[in-house]
C-alpha positions as CSV (number, residue, x, y, z in Angstrom):
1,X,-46.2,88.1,67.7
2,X,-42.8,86.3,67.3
3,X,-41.8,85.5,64.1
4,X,-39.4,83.4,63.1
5,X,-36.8,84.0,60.1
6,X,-35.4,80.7,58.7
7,X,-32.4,81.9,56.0
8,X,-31.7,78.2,54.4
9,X,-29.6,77.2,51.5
10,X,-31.7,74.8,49.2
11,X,-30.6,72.4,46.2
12,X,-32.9,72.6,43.5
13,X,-35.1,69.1,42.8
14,X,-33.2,68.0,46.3
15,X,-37.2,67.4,47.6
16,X,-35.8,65.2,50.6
17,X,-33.0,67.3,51.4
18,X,-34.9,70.7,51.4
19,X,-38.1,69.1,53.4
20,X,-35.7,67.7,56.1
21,X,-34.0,71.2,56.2
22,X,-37.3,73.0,56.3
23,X,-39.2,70.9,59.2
24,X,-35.6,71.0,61.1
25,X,-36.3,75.3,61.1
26,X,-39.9,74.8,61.9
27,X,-38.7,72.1,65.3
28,X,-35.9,75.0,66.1
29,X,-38.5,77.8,65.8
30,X,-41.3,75.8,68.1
31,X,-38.2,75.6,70.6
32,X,-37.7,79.2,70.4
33,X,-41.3,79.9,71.0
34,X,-42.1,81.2,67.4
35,X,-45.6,82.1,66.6
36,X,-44.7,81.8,63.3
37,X,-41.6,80.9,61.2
38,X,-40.8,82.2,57.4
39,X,-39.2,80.4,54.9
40,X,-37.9,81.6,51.5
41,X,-39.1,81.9,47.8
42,X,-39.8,78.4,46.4
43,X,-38.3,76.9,49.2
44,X,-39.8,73.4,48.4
45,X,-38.1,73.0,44.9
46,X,-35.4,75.8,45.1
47,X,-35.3,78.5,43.2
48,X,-34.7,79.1,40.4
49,X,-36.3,75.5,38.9
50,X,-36.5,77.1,35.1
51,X,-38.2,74.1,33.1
52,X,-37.9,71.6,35.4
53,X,-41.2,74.1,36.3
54,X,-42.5,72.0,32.9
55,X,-42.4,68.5,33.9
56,X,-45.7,67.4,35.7
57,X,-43.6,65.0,37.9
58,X,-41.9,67.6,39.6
59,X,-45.0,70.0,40.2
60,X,-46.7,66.1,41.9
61,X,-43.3,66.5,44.1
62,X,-44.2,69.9,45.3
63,X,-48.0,69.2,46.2
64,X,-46.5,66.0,48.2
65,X,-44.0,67.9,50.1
66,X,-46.7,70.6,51.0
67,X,-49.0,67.5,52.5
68,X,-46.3,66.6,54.2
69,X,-45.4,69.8,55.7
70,X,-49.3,70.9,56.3
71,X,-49.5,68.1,58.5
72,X,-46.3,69.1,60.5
73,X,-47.7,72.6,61.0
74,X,-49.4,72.7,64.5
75,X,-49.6,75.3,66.7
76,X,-47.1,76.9,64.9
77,X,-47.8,79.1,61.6
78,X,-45.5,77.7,58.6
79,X,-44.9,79.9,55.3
80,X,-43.6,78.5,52.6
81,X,-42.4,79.1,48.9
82,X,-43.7,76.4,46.6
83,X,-45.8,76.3,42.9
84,X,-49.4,76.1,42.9
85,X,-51.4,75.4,39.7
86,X,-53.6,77.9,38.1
87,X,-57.1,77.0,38.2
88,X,-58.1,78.8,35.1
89,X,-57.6,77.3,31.6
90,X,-56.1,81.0,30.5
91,X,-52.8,81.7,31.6
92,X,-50.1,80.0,32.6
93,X,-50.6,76.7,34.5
94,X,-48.7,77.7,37.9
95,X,-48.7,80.6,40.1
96,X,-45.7,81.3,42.1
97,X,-47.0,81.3,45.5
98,X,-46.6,81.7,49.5
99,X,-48.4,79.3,51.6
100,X,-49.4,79.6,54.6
101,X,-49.5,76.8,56.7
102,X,-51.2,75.9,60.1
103,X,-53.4,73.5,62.3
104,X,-52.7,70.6,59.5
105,X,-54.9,73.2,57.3
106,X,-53.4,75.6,54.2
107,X,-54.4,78.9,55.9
108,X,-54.0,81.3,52.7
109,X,-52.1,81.3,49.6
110,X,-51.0,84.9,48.2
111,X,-49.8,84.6,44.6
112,X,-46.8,86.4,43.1
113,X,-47.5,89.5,41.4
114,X,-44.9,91.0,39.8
115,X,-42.3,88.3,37.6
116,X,-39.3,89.5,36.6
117,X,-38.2,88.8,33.1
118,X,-34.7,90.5,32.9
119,X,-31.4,89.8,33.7
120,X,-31.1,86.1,35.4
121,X,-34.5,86.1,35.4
122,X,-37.2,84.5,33.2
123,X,-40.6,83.9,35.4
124,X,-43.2,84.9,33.2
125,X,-41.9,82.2,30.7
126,X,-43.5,80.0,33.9
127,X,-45.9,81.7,35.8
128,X,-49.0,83.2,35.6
129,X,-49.4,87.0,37.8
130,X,-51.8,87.5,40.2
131,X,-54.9,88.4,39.7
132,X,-56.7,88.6,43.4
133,X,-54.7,90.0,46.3
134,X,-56.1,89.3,50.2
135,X,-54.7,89.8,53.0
136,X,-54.7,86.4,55.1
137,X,-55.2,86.3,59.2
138,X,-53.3,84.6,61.8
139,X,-53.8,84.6,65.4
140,X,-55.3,87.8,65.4
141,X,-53.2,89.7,62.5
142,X,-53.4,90.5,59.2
143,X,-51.2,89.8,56.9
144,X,-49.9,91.0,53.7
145,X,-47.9,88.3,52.0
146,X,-46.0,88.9,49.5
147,X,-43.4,87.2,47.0
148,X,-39.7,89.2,46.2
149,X,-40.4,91.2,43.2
150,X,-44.0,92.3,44.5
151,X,-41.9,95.0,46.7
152,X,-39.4,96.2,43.7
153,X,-41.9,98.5,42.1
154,X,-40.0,101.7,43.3
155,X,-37.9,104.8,41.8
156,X,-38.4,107.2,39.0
157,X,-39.3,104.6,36.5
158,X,-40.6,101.7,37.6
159,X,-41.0,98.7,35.8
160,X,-44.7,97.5,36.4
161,X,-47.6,99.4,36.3
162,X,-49.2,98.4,39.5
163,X,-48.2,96.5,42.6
164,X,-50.0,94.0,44.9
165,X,-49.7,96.0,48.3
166,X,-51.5,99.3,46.5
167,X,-54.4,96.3,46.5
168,X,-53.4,95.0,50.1
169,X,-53.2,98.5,52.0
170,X,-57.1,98.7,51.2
171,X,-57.3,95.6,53.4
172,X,-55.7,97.5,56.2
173,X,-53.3,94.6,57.0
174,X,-51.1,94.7,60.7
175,X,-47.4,93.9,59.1
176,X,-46.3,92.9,55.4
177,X,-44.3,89.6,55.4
178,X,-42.1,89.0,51.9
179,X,-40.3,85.6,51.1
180,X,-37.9,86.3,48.5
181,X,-34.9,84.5,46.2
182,X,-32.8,87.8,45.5
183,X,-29.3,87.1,44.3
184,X,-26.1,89.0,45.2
185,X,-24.1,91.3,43.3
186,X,-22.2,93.7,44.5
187,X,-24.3,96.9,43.4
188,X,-27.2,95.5,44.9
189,X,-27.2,95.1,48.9
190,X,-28.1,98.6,49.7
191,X,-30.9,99.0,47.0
192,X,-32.1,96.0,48.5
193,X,-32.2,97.4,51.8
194,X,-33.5,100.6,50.5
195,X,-36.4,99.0,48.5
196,X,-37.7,97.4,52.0
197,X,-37.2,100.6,53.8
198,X,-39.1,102.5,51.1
199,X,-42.2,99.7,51.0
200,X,-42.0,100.5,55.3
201,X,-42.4,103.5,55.1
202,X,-44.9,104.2,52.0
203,X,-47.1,101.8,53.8
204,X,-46.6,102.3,57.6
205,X,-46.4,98.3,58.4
206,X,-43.8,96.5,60.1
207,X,-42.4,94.2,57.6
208,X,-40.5,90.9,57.5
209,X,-38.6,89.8,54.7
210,X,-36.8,86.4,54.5
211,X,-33.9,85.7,51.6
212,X,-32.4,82.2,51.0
213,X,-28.8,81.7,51.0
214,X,-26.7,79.7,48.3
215,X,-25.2,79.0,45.4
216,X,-27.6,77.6,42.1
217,X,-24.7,77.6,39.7
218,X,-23.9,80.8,38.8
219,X,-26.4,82.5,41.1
220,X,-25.6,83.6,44.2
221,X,-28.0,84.3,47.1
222,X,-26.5,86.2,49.9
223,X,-28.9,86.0,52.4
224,X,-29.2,89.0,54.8
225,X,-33.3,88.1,55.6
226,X,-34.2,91.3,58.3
227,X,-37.4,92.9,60.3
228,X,-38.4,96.5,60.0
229,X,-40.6,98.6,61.9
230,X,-43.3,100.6,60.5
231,X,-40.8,103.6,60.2
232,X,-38.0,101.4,58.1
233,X,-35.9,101.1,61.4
234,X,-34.1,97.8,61.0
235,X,-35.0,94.9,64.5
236,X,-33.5,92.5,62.9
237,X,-30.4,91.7,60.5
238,X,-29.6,88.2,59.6
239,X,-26.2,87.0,58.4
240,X,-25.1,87.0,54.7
241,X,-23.9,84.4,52.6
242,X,-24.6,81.8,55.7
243,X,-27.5,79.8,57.1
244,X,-29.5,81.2,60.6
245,X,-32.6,80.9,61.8
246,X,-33.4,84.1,63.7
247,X,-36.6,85.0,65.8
248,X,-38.1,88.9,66.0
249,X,-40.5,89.6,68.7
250,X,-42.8,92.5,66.3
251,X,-45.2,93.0,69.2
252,X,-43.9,96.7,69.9
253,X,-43.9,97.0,66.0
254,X,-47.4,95.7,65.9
255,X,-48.7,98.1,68.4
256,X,-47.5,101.1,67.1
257,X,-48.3,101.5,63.5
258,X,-48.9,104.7,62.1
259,X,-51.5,105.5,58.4
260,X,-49.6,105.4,55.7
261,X,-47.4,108.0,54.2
262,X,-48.6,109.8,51.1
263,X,-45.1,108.4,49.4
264,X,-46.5,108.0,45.6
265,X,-45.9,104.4,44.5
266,X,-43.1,104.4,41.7
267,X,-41.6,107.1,43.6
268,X,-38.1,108.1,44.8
269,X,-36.4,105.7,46.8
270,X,-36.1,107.8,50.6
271,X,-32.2,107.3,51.2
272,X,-31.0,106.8,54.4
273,X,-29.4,109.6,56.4
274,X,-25.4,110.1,55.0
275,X,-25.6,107.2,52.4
276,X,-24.3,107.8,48.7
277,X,-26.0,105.8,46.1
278,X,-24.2,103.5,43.8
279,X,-25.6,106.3,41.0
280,X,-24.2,109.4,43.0
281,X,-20.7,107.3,42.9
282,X,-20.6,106.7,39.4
283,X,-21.8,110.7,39.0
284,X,-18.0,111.4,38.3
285,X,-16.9,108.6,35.5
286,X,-13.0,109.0,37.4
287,X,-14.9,107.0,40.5
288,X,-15.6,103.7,38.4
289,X,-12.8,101.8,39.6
290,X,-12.3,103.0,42.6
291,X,-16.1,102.1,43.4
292,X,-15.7,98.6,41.9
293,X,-12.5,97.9,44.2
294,X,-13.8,99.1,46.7
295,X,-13.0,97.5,49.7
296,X,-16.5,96.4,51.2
297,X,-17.3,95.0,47.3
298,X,-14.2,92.8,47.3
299,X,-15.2,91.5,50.9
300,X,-18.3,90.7,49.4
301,X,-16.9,89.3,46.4
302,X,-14.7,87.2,47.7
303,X,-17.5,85.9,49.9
304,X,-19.7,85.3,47.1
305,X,-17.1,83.4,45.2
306,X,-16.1,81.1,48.7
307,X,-19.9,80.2,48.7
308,X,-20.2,79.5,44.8
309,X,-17.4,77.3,44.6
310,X,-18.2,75.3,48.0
311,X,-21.7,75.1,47.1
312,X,-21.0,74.0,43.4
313,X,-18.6,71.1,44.6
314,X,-21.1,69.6,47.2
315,X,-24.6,70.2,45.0
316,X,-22.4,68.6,42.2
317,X,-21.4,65.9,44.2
318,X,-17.8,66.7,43.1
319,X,-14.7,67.0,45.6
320,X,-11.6,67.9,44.1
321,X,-10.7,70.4,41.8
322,X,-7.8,71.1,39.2
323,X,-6.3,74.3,38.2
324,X,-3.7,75.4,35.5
325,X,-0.9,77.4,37.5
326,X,1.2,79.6,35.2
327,X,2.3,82.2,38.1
328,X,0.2,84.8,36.7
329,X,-2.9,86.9,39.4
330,X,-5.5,85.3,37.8
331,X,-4.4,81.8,38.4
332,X,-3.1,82.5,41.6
333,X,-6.2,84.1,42.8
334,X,-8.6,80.9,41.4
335,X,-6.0,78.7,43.2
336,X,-6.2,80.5,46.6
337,X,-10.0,80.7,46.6
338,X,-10.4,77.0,45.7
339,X,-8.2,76.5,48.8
340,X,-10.6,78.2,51.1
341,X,-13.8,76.9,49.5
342,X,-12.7,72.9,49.4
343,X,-9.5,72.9,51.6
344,X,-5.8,72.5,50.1
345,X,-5.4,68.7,49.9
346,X,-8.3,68.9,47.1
347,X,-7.1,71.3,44.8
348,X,-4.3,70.2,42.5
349,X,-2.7,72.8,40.3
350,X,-0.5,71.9,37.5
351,X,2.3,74.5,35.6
352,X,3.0,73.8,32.2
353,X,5.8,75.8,31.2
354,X,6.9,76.4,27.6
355,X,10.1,77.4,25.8
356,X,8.2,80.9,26.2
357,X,7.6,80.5,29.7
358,X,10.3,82.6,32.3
359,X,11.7,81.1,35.3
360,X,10.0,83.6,37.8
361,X,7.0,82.1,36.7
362,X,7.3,78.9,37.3
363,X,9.1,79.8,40.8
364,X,6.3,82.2,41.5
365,X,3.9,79.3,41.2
366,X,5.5,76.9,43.2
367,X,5.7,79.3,45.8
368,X,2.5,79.9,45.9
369,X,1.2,76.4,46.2
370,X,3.9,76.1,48.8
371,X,2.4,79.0,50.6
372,X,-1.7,77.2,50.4
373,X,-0.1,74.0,50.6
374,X,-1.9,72.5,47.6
375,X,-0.3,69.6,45.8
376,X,0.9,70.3,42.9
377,X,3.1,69.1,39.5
378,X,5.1,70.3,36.4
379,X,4.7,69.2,33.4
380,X,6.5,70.8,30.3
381,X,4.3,71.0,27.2
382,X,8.0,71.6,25.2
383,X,8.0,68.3,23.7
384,X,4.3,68.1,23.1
385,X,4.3,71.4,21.9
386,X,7.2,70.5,19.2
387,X,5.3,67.6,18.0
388,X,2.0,69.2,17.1
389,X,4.2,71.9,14.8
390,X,6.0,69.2,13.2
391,X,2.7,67.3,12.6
392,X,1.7,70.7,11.4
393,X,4.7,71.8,9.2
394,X,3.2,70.3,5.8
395,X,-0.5,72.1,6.4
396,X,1.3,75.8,7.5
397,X,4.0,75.4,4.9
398,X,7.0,77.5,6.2
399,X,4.2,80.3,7.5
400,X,5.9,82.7,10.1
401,X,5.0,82.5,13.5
402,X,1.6,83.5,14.7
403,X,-1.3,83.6,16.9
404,X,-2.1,79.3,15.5
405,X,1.4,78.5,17.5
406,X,0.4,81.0,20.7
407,X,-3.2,79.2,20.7
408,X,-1.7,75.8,20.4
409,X,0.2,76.1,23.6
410,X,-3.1,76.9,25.4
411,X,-4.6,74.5,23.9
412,X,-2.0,71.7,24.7
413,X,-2.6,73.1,28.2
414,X,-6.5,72.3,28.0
415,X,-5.6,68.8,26.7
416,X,-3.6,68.0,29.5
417,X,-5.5,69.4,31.9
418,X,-8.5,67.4,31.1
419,X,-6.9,64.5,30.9
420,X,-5.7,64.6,34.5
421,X,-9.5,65.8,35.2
422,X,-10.8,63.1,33.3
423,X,-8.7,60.3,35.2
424,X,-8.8,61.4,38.5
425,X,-12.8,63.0,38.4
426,X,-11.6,66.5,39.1
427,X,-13.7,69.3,37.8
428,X,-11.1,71.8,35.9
429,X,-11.7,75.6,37.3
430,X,-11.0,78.4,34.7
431,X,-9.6,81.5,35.2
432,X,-10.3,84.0,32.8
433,X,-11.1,86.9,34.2
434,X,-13.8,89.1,33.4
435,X,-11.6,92.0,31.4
436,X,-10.6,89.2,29.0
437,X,-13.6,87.3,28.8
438,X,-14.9,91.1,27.3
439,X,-12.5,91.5,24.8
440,X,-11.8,88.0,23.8
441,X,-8.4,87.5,25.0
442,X,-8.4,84.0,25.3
443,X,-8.6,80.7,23.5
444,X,-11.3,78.7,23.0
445,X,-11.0,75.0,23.9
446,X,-7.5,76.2,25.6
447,X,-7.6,78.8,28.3
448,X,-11.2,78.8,28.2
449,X,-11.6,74.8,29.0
450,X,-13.2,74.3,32.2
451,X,-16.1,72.9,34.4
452,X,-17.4,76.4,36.4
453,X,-15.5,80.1,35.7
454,X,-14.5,81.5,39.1
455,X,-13.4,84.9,37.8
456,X,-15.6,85.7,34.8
457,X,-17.6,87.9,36.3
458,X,-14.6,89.8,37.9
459,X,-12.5,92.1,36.1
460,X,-8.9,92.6,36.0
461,X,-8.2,95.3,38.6
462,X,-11.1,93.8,40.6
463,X,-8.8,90.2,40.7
464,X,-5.9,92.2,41.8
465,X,-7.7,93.8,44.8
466,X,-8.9,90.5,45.5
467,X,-5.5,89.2,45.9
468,X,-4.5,91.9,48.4
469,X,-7.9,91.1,50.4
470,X,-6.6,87.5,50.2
471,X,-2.9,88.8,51.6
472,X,-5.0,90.7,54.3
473,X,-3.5,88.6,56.9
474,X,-0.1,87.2,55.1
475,X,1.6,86.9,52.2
476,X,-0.3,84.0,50.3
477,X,-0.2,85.2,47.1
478,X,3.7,85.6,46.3
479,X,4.1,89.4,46.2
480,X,6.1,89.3,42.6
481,X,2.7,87.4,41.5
482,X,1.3,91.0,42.1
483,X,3.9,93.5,41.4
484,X,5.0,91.8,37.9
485,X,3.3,92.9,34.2
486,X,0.9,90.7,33.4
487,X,1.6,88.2,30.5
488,X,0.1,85.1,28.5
489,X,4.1,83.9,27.8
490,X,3.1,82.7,24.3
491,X,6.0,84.6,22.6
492,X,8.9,86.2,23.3
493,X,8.3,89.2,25.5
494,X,4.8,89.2,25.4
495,X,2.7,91.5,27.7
496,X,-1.5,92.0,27.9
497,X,-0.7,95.5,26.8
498,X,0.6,94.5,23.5
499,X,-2.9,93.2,22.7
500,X,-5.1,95.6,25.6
501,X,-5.5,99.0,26.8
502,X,-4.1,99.7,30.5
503,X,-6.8,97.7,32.7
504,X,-7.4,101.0,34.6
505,X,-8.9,102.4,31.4
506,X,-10.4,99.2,29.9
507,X,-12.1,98.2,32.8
508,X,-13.8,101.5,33.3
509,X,-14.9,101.9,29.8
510,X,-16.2,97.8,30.0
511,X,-18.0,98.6,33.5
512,X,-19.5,101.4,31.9
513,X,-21.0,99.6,28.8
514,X,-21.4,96.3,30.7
515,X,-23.0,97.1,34.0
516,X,-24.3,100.4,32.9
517,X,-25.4,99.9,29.5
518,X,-23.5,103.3,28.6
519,X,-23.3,103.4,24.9
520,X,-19.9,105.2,22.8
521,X,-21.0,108.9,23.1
522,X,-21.2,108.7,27.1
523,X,-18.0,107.1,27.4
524,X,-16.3,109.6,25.1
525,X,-17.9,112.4,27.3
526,X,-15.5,110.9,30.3
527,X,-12.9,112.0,28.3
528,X,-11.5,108.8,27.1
529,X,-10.4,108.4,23.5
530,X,-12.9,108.0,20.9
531,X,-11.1,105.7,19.1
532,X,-10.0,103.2,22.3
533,X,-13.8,103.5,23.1
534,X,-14.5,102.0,19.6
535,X,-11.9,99.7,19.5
536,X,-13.0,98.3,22.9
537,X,-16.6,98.2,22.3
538,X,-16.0,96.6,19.3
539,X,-14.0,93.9,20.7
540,X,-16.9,93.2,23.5
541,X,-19.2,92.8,20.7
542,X,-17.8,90.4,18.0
543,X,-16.2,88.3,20.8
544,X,-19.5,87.0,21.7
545,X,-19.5,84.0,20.0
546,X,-16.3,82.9,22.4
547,X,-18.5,83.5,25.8
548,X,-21.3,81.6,24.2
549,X,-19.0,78.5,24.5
550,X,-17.9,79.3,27.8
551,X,-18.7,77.0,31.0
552,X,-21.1,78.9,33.7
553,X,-19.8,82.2,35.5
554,X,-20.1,82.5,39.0
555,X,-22.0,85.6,39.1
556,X,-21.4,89.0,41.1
557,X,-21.7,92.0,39.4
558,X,-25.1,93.3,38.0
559,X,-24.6,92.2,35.0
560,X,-22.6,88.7,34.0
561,X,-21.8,87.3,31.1
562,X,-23.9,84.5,30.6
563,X,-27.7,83.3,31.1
564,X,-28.2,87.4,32.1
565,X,-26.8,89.0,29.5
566,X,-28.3,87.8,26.0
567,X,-26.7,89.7,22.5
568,X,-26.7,87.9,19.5
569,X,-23.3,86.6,17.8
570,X,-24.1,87.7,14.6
571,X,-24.9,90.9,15.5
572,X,-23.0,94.5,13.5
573,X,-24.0,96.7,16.2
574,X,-20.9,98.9,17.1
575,X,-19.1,96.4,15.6
């Protein structure tokens, strides 16, 4: 049987848009000679729809575009991602299903199982699980159909008390076949793979898994839709963060299964031969950074961030962004990344020096947009700057100098920024990163002001191996940009380690009570301070009500700030 993969990048509601790209994969896979072709999770609507899932209207567009692609499915099987409504008056109204479609006809339907309600995701608030599991035959095979989570139900605690292909194996199915929506981060690419290659092998099938590709916001999907054998051997590897449609001929697959192997469900993950585990990394607390900066993460990374800018722009319908250049890494980095994702001419930066502000700075910033060759422009915020503290003077009343006049320069900066934005229909990229984001180094409606966050989910020493990934070639980032302290220039002298730890140390003791949900004593037992563990943790935690005002994150670790991570602001925990 040939089976065809079709990786796509969907817009969500974008009914016309997604149809046309979906009967385009199923004309390129009847050219290649597909029995069959795969699409992704929810392909119809794109994923994730969250309450559009509510509104009747949209659930009426599904159901048409699934009459419309029923009737182009000939001789060709077509599977597809799309709601279907829940016959039952208990439960949810919708299932999240995988249809199979052929002969004009809807051949089986297969009902996700398993909804994740963590992190990014929140599918019980729309679905109902399933309740019946059958396997559904196609010319001759059986298959076992299954939706993304159905096939996470692995390691030494797993998080659901049953799963669907326990129920399927009984059915003695030929090959298991999952559509999937499973975002990128940088932790997660081999557990992915390892997750498939466990389901393989527990259950002796071939199996084909197709992922979309895309950015929905601040999720990334990365793609990476492959074929196994029944023995977890990969046939097939498809690109990541790109479209492909990609056929795998399983009939040597097919014809060789094996019974299954009496690997208990919720069991151990089977590692591959040599391969060390994200956990076994972390094992010594000193590997932290060196793991996160790790030089296939920042690839990825900077991948992921390409794609989530790009596909923000064009899903937006925006074309030109605008960026506030102060010579620093972080800005430099946003700048050079919105080059590559739009393209120089459309990104306009804009350094607004200060009495505060040094002349390397300024030079340092010019030079870089020289380097990308981005336009660019100066403006001085001196005599603005001077005006709001006279305007002032009467209300502060001879008060020394303070974090009020360091705040008003940033937000002068915001003001000017958006105006530009505003009369020229840019969108205004921030570029806080994610070590100050954490600890609340930043001004609200200032240096926080912006339209998508391109950085928030990336910390400090993570931003600066990004710029020498983005060097990799030449020098586009000026190399003073990289070599110099790092400094907000609101005062005299100022550095980030006036107000901060050493990033090395903060960004280990954040990734570790971020990511890993490591909590004071675990930290301590690194060996770092108590007290700097305190003080850090506590600034994480009563800075939340800053990130709840922030603009979307572009996501990449396991665990972003933002619709995935959910603490309450008036919370006194470890605060």
């Amino acid at each position: 049987m040939k089976i065809a993969l079709a990786q796509q990048n969907y817009h969500i509601g974008n009914f016309e848009e997604n149809l046309r790209k979906i009967e385009q994969g199923i004309a390129e896979a009847e050219a290649l000679g597909a029995d069959l072709v795969v699409f992704s999770e929810l392909c119809v609507c794109g994923y994730p729809p969250r309450d559009f899932l509510e509104f009747n209207d949209f659930i009426l567009q599904c159901e048409a575009a699934i009459d419309r692609l029923k009737a182009r499915a000939g001789d060709i099987g077509v599977i597809i991602g799309a709601p279907a409504r829940n016959p039952a008056k208990e439960g949810k109204d919708l299932f999240n299903a995988a249809w199979l479609l052929y002969q004009g006809s809807v051949q089986g339907i297969a009902h996700k199982t398993l909804l994740p309600t963590y992190d990014v995701f929140d599918e019980y608030r729309y679905f109902e699980p399933a309740y019946e599991w059958s396997v559904i035959s196609f010319k001759g095979k059986r298959i076992a159909l299954t939706i993304c989570e159905d096939l996470w139900n692995f390691g030494d605690n797993p998080l659901y008390r049953a799963a669907p292909m326990d129920e399927l194996i009984k059915q003695r199915p030929d090959l298991m076949i999952n559509i999937s929506a499973s975002p990128f981060d940088y932790d997660h690419d081999d557990d992915r793979k390892e997750v498939l290659r466990a389901n393989a092998l527990r259950y002796a099938l071939p199996l084909v898994y197709c992922n979309t590709v895309g950015a929905q916001t601040e999720i990334i999907f990365d793609g990476g839709s492959l074929a196994m054998d029944h023995q977890g051997a990969i046939l097939k590897e498809m690109k990541y963060f790109g479209e492909e449609l990609a056929v795998v001929d399983l009939g040597q697959a097919l014809a060789t299964t094996d019974s299954p192997q009496p690997l208990p469900a919720g069991g151990a993950l089977p590692s591959a031969p040599g391969r060390e585990t994200r956990a076994s990394k972390l094992s010594d607390p000193e590997k932290t950074i060196s793991y996160i900066v790790d030089e296939s993460n920042i690839a990825a990374i900077h991948k992921a961030l390409i794609l989530g800018i790009s596909d923000y722009f064009s899903k937006m319908g925006f074309k030109q962004a605008i960026i506030g250049s102060s010579g620093g890494i972080d800005s430099a980095v946003t700048i050079a990344l919105a080059c590559e994702a739009l393209g120089p001419a459309n990104v306009r930066a804009v350094m607004m020096p200060s009495e505060y502000s040094t002349a390397h700075s300024v030079a340092d910033a010019v030079q870089l947009s020289e380097n990308l060759s981005n336009p660019y422009d100066i403006i001085s915020i001196r005599e603005v700057y001077n005006s709001l503290l006279a305007t002032l003077k009467p209300v502060f009343d001879g008060l020394p100098f303070g974090i009020a006049e360091e705040n008003l320069q940033s937000r002068t900066r915001g003001n000017l920024l958006m105006a530009i934005a505003n009369k020229f229909g840019y969108i205004l990229l921030n570029t806080s990163n994610k070590s100050e984001l954490a600890t609340g180094y930043g001004t609200l409606y200032g240096d926080m002001a912006g339209g998508l966050s391109v950085l928030g989910d990336v910390y400090k020493m993570q931003v600066y191996a990004l710029a020498e990934y983005l060097n990799r070639d030449k020098e586009t980032i000026p190399l003073h940009i990289l070599t110099k302290p790092p400094s907000a220039e609101l005062r005299p002298g100022q550095k980030d380690s006036d107000s901060l730890p050493d990033y090395a140390v903060l960004d280990k003791v954040l990734y570790q009570y971020i990511e890993r949900r490591q909590g004071p004593k675990e930290i301590i037992a690194m060996g770092i301070d108590e007290a700097l563990v305190a003080r850090i943790i506590r600034l994480v935690n009563t800075n939340e009500y800053k990130r709840n005002q922030f603009c979307p994150i572009i996501r990449v670790s396991s665990k972003a700030f933002g619709v995935g991570r959910r603490m309450p602001i008036v919370g006194k925990y470890l605060s």
